[in-house]
N, C-alpha and C positions, 0 to 999 in steps of 0.2 A: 747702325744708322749714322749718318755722316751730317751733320750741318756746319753753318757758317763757315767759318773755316779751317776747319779739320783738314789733317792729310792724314792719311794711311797710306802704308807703302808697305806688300807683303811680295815678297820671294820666296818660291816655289811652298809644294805642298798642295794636297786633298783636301776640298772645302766644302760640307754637305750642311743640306738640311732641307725642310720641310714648311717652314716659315713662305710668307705671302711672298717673302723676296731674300737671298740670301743676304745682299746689301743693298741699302738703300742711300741716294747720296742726294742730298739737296745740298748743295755749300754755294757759297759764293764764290767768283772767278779765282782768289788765292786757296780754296779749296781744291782736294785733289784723292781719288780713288785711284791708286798705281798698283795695276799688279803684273808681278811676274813669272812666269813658269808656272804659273798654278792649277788646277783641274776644280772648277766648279760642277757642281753635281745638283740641282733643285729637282727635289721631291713632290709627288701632290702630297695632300693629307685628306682623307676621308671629308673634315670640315668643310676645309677650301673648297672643294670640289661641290660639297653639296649646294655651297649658295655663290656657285660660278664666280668665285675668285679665284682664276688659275696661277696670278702674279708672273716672276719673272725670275731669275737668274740675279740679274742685277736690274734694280729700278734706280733712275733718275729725272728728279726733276726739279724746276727753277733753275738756278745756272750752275748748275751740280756738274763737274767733270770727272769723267773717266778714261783712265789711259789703261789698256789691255796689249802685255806683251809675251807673246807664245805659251797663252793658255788653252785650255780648253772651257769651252762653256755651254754647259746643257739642260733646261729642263723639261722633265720629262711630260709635263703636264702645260707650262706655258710658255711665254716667251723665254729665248737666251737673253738678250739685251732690249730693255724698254725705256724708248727716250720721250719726254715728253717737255713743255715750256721751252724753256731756253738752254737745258740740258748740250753738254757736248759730247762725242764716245772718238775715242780711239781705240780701235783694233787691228794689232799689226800683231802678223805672223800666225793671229791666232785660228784655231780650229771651232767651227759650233756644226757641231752630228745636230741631226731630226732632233728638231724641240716637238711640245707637247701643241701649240701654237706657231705664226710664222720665228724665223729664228730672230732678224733683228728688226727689227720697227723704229721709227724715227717720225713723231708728232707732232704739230706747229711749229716753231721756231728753232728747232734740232738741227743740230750740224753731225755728221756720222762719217770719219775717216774709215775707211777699211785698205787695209793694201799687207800684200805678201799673204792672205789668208785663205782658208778651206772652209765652204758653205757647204754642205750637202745635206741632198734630203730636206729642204724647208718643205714645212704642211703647212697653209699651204704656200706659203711664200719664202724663199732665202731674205730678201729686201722689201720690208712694206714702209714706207712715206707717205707722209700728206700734209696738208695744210704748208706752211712757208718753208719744209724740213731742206737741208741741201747735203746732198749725200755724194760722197767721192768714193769711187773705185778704183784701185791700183794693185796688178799685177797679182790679181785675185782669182781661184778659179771658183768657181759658182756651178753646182752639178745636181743634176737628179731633182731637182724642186719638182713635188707632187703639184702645183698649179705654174707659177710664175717665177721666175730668180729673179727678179727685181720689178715691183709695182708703186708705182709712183700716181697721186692722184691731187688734186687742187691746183696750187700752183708751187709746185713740190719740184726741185731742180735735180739731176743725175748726171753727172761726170765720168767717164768708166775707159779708162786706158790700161793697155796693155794684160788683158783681164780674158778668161775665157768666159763662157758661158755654154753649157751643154748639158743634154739630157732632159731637161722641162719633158714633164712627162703628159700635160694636159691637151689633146688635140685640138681644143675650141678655143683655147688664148696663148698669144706669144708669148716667149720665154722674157721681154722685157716689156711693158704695158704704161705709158706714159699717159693719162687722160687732164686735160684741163677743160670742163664741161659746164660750169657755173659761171655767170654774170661777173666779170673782175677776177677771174683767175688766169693765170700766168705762169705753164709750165714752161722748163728747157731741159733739155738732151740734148749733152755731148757725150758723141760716141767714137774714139777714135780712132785711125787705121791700123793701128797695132794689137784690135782685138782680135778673138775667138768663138765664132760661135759656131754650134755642132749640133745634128741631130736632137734640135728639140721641136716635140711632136707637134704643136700649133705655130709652129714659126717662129723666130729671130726677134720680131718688130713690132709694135702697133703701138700708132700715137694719132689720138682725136683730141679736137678741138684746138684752142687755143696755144699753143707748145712751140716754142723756137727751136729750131732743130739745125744740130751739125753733126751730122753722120757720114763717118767720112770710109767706114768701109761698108764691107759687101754683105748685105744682109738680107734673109727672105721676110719680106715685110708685108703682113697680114692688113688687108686695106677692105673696109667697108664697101660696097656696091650698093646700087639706088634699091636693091631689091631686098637689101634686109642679108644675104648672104655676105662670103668672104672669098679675093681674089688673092692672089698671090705677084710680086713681084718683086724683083731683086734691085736692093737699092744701097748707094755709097756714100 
């Protein structure tokens, strides 16, 4: 566990265990979680499991940072990375296989770099956000999510360049799902023309309500009708 302001800085090496979270970081901004080349592995435990504490990989929160550079990060039972408060994450380069939970999650006030990195397999989500989170995507492929690879809800902002996205395996929601539905909420999607996206089973796109949007390539975007169903139409 990390407070005030602690640094840790670990270079490479196997880091398992069984605990609610393998680390936990609350620090303050000159606080810092650095890892590198490392392979995270979170375990359930019989406990945990019984009174639905699945925990995380790595938890943070208050203004707790983590910087993640060509690890991997896995667990089997809940989240890979759990941001919450004012928490910040950087993941560059890194790999997170099927968690037990969605892979990264980003909570109120979260900021969540990702760029150069491999999502696959989120259950059901690669990317979940909400409340004021702002989450960047760079040059990231995002594959196989058993619901969504990236869901954003409140007024929860998404950036995503040069990034693919394919395989979203759910046929009744798109592989990116932006909604801002509450009285005072204020989402934005940027989506830029240097993305990817492929063969995912409920489509490309959907964004209700409130949401700024700049989408600036081609995507199949899943749109509401008066009758409660869904049309399809291709949008830039």
């Amino acid at each position: 566990k990390l407070g005030s302001d602690d640094v840790l800085q670990i270079t490479g090496g196997a880091i398992t265990g069984d605990g609610h979270t393998l680390f936990q970081v609350q620090t303050s901004r000159k606080g810092l979680l650095e890892l590198r080349g490392c392979e995270l592995t979170h375990l359930p435990s019989a406990e945990r499991t019984a009174q639905r504490s699945l925990g995380a990989a790595i938890f943070a929160r208050g203004k707790g940072r983590m910087a993640l550079h060509n690890c991997t990060v896995a667990s089997q039972a809940g989240f890979g990375v759990w941001l919450v408060q004012k928490a910040q994450a950087e993941l560059h380069g890194c790999t997170v296989p099927r968690c037990g939970r969605s892979s990264v999650v980003a909570f109120e006030k979260t900021r969540l770099d990702v760029r150069g990195s491999l999502l696959a397999d989120g259950a059901p989500h690669a990317i979940c956000a909400r409340g004021d989170a702002r989450v960047r995507v760079r040059d990231t492929r995002i594959e196989g999510a058993a619901v969504r690879a990236i869901y954003l809800y409140h007024s929860a902002h998404l950036d995503v360049a040069g990034s693919t996205i394919c395989g979203a395996r759910h046929a009744e929601v798109a592989a990116v799902q932006i909604d801002a539905l509450r009285p005072g909420d204020a989402g934005r999607v940027t989506i830029a023309a240097c993305n990817t996206f492929a063969d995912n089973a409920g489509g490309d796109l959907s964004v209700t309500g409130n949401v700024q949007r700049d989408v600036e390539c081609v995507v199949d975007e899943r749109v509401a009708t008066d009758f409660g169903a869904f049309s399809w139409r291709a949008r830039y």
